[in-house]
C-alpha positions as CSV (number, residue, x, y, z in Angstrom):
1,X,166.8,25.4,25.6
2,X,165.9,28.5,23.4
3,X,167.0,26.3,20.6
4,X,164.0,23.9,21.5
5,X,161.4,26.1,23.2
6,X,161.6,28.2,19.6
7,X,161.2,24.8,17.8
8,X,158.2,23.7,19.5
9,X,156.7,27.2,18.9
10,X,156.9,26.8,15.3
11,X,155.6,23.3,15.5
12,X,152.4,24.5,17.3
13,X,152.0,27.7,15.1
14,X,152.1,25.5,12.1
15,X,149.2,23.0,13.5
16,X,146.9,25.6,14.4
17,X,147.3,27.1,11.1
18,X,146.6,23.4,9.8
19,X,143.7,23.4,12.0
20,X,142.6,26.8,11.2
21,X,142.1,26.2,7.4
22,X,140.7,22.9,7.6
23,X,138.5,21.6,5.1
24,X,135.7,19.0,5.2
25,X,134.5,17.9,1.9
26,X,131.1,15.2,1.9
27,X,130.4,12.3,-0.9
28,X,128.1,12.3,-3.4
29,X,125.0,11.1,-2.3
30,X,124.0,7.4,-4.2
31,X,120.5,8.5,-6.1
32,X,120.9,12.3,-6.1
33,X,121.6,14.8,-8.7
34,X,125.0,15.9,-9.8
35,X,124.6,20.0,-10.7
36,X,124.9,20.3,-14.7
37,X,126.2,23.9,-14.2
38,X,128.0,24.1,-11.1
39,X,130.6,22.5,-10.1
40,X,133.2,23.8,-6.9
41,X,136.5,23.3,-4.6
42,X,137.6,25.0,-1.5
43,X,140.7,25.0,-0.7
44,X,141.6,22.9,-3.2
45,X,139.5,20.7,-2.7
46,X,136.6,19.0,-4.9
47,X,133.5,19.9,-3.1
48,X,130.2,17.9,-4.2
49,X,127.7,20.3,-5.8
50,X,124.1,18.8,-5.9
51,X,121.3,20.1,-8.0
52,X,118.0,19.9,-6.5
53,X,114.4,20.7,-7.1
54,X,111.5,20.3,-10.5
55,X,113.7,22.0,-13.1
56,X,114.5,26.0,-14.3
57,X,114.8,28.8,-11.5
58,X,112.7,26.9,-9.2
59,X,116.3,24.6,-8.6
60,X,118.4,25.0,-6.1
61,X,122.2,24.5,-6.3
62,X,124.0,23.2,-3.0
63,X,127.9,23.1,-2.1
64,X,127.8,21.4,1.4
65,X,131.2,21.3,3.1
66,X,132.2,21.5,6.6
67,X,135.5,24.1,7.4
68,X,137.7,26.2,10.0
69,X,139.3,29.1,9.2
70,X,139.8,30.6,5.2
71,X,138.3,29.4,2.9
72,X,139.4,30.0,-1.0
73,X,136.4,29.0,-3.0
74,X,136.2,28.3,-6.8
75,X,132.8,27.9,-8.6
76,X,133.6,26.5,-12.0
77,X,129.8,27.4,-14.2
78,X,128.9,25.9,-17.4
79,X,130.1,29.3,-19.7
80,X,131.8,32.2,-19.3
81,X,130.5,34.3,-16.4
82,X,129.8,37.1,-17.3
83,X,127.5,38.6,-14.6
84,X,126.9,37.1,-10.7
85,X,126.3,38.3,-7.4
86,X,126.6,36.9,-4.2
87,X,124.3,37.8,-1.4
88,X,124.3,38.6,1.6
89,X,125.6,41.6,1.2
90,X,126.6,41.6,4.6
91,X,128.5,38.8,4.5
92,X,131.5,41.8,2.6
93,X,132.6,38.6,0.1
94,X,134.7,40.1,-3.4
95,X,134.6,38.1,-5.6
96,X,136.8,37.8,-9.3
97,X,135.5,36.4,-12.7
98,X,138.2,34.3,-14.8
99,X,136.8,32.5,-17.6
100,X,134.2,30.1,-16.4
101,X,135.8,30.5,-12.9
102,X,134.1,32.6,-10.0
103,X,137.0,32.7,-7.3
104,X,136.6,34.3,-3.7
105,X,137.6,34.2,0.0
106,X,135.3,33.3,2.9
107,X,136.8,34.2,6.3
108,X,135.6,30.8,7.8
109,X,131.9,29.2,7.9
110,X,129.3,31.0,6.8
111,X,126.1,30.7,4.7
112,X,126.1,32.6,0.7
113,X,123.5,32.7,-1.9
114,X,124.9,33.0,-5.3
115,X,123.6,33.8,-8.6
116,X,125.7,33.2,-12.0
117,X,124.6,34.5,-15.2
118,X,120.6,33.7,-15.8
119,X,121.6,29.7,-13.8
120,X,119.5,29.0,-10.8
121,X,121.2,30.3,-7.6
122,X,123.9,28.0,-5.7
123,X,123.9,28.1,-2.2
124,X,127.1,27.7,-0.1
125,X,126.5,26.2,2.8
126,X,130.1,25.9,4.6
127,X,129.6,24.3,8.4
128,X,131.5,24.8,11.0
129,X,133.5,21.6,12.3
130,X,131.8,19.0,14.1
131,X,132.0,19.5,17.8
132,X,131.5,15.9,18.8
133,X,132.8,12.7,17.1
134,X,130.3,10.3,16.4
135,X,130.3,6.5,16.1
136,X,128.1,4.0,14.4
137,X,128.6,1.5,17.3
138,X,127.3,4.3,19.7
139,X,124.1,2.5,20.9
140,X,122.5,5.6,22.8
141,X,122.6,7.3,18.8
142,X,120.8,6.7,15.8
143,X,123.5,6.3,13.1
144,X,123.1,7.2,9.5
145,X,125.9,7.0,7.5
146,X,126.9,8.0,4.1
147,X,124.5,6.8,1.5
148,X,120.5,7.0,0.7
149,X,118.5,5.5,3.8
150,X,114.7,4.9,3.8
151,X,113.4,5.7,7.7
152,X,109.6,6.0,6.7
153,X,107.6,7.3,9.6
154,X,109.7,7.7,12.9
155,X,108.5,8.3,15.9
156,X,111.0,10.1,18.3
157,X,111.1,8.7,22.0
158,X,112.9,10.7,25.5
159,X,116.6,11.1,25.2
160,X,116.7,10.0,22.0
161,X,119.7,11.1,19.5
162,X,119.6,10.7,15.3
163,X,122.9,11.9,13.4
164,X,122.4,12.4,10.0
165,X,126.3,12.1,8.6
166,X,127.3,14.6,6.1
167,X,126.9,12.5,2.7
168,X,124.1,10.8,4.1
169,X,120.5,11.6,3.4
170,X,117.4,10.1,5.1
171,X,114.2,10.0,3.8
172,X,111.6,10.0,6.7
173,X,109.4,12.4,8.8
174,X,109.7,12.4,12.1
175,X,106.7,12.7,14.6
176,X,105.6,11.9,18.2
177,X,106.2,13.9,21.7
178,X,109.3,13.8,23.5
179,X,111.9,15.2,25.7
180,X,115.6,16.0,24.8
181,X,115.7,15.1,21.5
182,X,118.8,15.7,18.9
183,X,118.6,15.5,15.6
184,X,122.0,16.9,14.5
185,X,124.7,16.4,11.6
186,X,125.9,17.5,8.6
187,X,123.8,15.4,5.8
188,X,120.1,15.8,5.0
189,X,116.5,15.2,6.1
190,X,114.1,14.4,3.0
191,X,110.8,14.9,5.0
192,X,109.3,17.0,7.6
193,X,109.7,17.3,11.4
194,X,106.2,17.3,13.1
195,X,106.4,17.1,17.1
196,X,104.5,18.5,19.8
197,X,104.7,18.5,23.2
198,X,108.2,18.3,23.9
199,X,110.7,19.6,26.8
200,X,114.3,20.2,24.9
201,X,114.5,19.8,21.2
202,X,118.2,20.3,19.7
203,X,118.1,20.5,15.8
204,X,121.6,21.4,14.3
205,X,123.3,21.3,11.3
206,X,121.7,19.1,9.1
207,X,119.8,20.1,5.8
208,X,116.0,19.8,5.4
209,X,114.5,19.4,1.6
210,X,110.7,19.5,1.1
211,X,108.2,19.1,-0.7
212,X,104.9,18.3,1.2
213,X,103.3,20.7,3.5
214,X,105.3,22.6,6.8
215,X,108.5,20.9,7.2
216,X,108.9,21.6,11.1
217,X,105.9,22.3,12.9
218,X,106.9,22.1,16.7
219,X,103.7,22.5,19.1
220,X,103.1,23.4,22.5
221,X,107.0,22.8,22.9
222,X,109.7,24.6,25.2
223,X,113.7,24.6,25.4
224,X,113.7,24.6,21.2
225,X,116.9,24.9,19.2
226,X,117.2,25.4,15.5
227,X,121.2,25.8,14.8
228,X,123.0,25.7,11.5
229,X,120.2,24.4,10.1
230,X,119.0,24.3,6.0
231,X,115.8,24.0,4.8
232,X,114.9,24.3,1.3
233,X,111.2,23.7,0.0
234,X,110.0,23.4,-3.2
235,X,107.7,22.1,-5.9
236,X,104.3,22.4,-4.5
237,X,102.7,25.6,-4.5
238,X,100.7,26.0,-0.8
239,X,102.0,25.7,3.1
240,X,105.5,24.8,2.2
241,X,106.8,26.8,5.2
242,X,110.3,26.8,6.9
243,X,109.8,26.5,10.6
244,X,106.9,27.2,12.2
245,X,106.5,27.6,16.3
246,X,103.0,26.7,17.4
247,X,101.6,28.3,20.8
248,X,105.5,27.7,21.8
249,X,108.1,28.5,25.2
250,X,111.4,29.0,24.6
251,X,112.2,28.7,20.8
252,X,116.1,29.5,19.3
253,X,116.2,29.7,15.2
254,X,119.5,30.7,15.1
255,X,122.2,30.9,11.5
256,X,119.9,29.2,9.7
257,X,119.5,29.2,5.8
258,X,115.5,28.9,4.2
259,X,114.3,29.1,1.1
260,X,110.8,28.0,0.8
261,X,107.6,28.4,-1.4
262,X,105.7,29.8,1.5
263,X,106.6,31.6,4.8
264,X,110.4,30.8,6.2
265,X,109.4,31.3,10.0
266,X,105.7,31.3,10.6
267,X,105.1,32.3,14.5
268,X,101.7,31.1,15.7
269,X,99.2,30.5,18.2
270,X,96.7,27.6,17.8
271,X,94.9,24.8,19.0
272,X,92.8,23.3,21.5
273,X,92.8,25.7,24.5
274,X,91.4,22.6,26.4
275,X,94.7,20.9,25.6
276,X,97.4,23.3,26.1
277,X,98.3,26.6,26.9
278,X,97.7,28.9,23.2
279,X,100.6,30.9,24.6
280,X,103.2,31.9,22.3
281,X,106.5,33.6,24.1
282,X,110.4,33.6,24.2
283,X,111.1,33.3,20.8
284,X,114.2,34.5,19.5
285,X,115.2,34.5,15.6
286,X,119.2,35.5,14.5
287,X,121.5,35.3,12.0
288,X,119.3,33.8,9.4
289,X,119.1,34.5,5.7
290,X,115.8,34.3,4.3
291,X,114.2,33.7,1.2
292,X,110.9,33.7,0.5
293,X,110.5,32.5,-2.9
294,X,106.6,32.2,-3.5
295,X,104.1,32.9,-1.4
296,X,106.3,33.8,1.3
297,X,107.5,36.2,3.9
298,X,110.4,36.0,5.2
299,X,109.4,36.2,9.2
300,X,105.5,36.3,10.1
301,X,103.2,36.2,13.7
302,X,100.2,34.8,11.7
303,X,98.4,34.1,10.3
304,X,96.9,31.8,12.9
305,X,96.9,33.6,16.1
306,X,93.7,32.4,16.8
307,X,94.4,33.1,21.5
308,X,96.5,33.0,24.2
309,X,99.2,35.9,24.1
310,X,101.7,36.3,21.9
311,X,104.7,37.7,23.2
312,X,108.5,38.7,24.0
313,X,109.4,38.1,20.2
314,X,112.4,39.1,18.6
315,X,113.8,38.8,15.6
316,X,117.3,40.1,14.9
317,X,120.5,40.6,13.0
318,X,119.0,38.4,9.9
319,X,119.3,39.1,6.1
320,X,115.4,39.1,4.3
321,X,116.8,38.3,0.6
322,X,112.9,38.1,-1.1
323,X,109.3,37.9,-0.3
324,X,106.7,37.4,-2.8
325,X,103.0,36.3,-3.8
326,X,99.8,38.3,-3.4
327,X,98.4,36.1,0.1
328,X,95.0,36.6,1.8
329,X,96.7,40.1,2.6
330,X,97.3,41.8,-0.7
331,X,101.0,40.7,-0.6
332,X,103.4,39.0,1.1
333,X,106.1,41.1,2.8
334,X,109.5,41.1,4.1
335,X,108.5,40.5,7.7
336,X,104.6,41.0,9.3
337,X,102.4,40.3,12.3
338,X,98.8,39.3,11.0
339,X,97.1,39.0,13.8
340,X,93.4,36.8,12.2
341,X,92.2,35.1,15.7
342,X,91.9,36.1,19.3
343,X,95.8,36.2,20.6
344,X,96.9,39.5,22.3
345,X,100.2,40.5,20.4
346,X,102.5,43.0,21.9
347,X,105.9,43.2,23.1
348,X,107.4,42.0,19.7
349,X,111.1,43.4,18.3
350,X,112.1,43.3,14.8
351,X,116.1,45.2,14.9
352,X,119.6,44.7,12.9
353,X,117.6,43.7,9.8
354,X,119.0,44.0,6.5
355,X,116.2,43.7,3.5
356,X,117.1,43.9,0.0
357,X,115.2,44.9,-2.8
358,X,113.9,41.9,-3.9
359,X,110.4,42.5,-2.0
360,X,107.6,41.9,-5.0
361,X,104.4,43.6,-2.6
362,X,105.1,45.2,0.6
363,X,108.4,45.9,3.0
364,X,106.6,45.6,5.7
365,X,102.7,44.6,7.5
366,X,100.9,44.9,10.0
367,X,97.5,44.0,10.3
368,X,94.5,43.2,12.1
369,X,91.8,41.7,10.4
370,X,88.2,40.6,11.3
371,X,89.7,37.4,11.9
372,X,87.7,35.3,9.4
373,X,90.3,34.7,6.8
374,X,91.7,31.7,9.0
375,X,90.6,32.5,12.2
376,X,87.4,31.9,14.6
377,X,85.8,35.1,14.3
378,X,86.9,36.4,17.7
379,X,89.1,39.3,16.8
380,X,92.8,40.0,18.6
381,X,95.1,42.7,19.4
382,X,98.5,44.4,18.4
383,X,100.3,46.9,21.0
384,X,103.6,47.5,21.3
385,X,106.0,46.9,17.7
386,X,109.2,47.9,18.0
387,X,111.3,48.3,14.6
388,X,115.1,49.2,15.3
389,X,118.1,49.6,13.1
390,X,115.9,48.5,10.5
391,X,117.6,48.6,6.3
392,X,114.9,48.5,3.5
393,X,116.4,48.8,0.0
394,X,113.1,49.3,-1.9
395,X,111.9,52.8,-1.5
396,X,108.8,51.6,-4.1
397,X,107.1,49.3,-2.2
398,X,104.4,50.2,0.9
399,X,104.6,49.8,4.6
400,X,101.0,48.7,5.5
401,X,99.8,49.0,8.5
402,X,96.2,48.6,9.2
403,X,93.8,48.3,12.2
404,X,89.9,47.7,12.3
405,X,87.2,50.1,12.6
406,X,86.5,48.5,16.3
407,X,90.2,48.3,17.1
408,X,93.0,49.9,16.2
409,X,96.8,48.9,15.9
410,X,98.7,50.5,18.8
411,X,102.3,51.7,19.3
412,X,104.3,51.0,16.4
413,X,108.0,52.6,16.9
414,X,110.1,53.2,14.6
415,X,114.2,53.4,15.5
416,X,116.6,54.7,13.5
417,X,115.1,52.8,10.1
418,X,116.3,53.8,6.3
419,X,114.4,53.1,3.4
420,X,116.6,53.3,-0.1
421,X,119.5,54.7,1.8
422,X,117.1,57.5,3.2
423,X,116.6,57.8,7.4
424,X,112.9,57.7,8.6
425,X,111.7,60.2,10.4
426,X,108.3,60.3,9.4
427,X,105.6,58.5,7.4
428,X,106.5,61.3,4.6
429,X,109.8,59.6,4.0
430,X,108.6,56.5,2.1
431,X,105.0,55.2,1.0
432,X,103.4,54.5,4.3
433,X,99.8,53.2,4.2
434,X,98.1,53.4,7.5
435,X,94.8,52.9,8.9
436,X,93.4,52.6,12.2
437,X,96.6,53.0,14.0
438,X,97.3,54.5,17.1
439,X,100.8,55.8,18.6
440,X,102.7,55.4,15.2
441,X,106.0,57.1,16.3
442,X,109.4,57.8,14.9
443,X,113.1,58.0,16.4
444,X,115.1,58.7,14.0
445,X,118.5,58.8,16.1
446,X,117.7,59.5,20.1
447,X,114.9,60.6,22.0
448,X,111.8,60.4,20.8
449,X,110.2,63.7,19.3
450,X,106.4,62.9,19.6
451,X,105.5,66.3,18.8
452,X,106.2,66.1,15.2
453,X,103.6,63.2,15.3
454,X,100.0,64.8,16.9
455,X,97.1,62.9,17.3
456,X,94.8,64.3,15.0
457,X,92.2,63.2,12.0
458,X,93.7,62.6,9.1
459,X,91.6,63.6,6.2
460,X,88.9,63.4,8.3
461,X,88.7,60.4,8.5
462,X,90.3,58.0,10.7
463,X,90.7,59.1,14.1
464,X,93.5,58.7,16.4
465,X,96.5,58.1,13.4
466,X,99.9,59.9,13.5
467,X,100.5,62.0,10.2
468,X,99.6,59.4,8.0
469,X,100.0,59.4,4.2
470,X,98.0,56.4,2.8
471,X,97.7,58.2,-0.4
472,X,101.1,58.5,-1.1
């Protein structure tokens, strides 16, 4: 009885560790490129690395794979490496050099952005498992399969379900108003996702590659969920942005990967007020790496808040790996609230960020403008920013934080923030350039010590700031 129970025991500790290091590798899809310097296995396994993207730097590598438990993961360049460097930093990946071979270990699925010698990067996009089998004969789902499939222009209807397969792409943009839609999967969209007025939107998994305009625009939507997704963006130049909430309820981005040529995640408020409600609120963004690679930030309110509040916003626990281009703004930063239009911003939380130095203008902004840059003319508000647990690398670039003459920026905290390594405590501790700003205040541990921080001129000039330094 022993004999047997000890038997089984080693049966079923053998299949979960089967189960635990499984490995899901995708065919190449018909009609797409084949990386000429990458190529990869995990596990031992020959994983499909596609090259995407006009040519130079401005490609972007991708190993897509699906995978439970450790993964052992070799990238095989085109020479020697002799340099690389694998980001997030967070994610705590080691990695070896042998030869032409880059070998490490990922503890299960996760999202890396790697960089070999002077190749474009190659991103490692290892899914989790599938949670749901799908079949083709499933009536209630759309069904792509693996292989190239033209879609065109689809309209999405109530209840409806697409599965994109992993080795499949489809090449359509999807449109129209709807309620509990699911577009999920592990292959790729080649288009955009432009839908407004809808009651429960489920977008996980697949991979988004773009090249005209905003790839999701959701409007006037609530019960929104972006999981596991991929969005890459490239090519053109202008409003190539990641995901962008419009005047939205209830709206999830949530371990999602974005590289685009302008913003990642663009939060706005905009439209007809005659046709829906302007407000913006509920929006949660986590676990998301984020590159802006032109033109971009990495999260921004703006630049359309043109009414209706914006509100209960928070963005958390992501990694900003760039920002860059010179905007309407004098620079794009890591993450900002440009408030250009009428909205009334406040109770908005930006904590357990990690930015890296790669930040070309600014770390951080805050602004509000006359609101003519984009907006109507009818200027908004900022009150209540609340920066926690907050990592800047770049000690060289500014933290900008600007008001109007007629209205100032009000109650900007900052939490236990360090810029290059160095806690905040004051605007003294990195370049800070502030004006028209109101309750600027600093905890750099526990209580807050607003003493340190009078109201008072500063150089006789702005009233109402907190020790500013805009000269710095």
């Amino acid at each position: 009885m022993k004999k047997s129970f000890a038997i089984s025991f080693v049966a079923l500790a053998l299949s979960m560790t089967g189960f635990a290091q499984t490995t899901v590798p995708y065919p190449a899809v018909p009609g797409m490129r084949t990386s000429a310097v990458y190529s990869a296995e995990a596990n031992g396994k020959a994983i499909w690395v596609e090259e995407i993207g006009p040519g130079g730097m401005e490609n972007l590598n991708v190993m897509n794979f699906s995978c439970s438990g450790v993964q052992d993961v070799c990238i095989s360049a085109a020479d020697t490496v002799e340099s690389f460097s694998i980001e997030p930093e967070s994610a705590g990946i080691s990695a070896r050099a042998e030869g032409r071979m880059l070998k490490f270990s990922m503890p299960g699925p996760g999202k890396l952005y790697i960089r070999i010698n002077g190749y474009p990067y190659l991103a490692v996009f290892a899914n989790p498992l599938e949670d749901r089998e799908v079949s083709p004969s499933d009536r209630k789902i759309d069904y792509f399969g693996p292989g190239n499939h033209d879609g065109g222009r689809i309209e999405v209807h109530d209840g409806q379900s697409i599965y994109i397969a992993g080795g499949a792409n489809l090449n359509a943009d999807l449109y129209g108003s709807a309620k509990d839609v699911m577009i999920f999967g592990r292959g790729s969209l080649s288009g955009r996702i432009d839908l407004r007025d809808c009651e429960g939107l489920t977008v996980e998994g697949v991979f988004i590659r773009n090249t005209r305009g905003w790839a999701n625009t959701v409007t006037n939507s609530s019960g929104v969920l972006y999981d596991n997704v991929k969005i890459f963006s490239h090519t053109g130049v202008w409003g190539l942005d990641g995901i962008n909430p419009v005047s939205c309820k209830g709206f999830t981005v949530r371990d999602c990967f974005i590289r685009t040529r302008d913003d990642c995640i663009a939060i706005k408020s905009n439209g007809n007020p005659a046709e829906y409600d302007l407000t913006t609120r509920d929006v949660l963004i986590e676990k998301c790496i984020l590159v802006g690679w032109d033109h971009a930030d990495g999260v921004t309110l703006g630049f359309e808040l043109n009414g209706g509040e914006v509100k209960d916003v928070k963005v958390r626990d992501c990694d900003i790996l760039r920002s860059a281009g010179s905007g309407r703004s004098g620079g794009h930063s890591a993450f900002s609230i440009v408030c250009d239009g009428a909205s009334s911003v406040h109770d908005i939380c930006f904590e357990d960020i990690r930015v890296s130095a790669d930040m070309e203008y600014k770390n951080l902004e805050i602004i509000l403008t006359e609101a003519e840059r984009y907006g109507n003319g009818e200027m908004g508000s900022i009150d209540g920013v609340y920066i926690r647990n907050v990592k800047w690398e770049n000690e060289d670039r500014p933290f900008t934080i600007v008001g109007h003459p007629t209205r100032f920026v009000r109650n900007v905290v900052f939490s236990n923030c360090y810029v290059g390594g160095r806690l905040l405590t004051g605007t003294d501790d990195a370049w800070f350039q502030t004006e028209y700003v109101s309750g600027l205040e600093f905890i750099p541990g526990g209580a807050a010590d607003t003493s340190r921080y009078p109201e008072k001129e500063t150089g006789g000039r702005v009233p109402g700031q907190r020790n500013t330094n805009a000269n710095k």
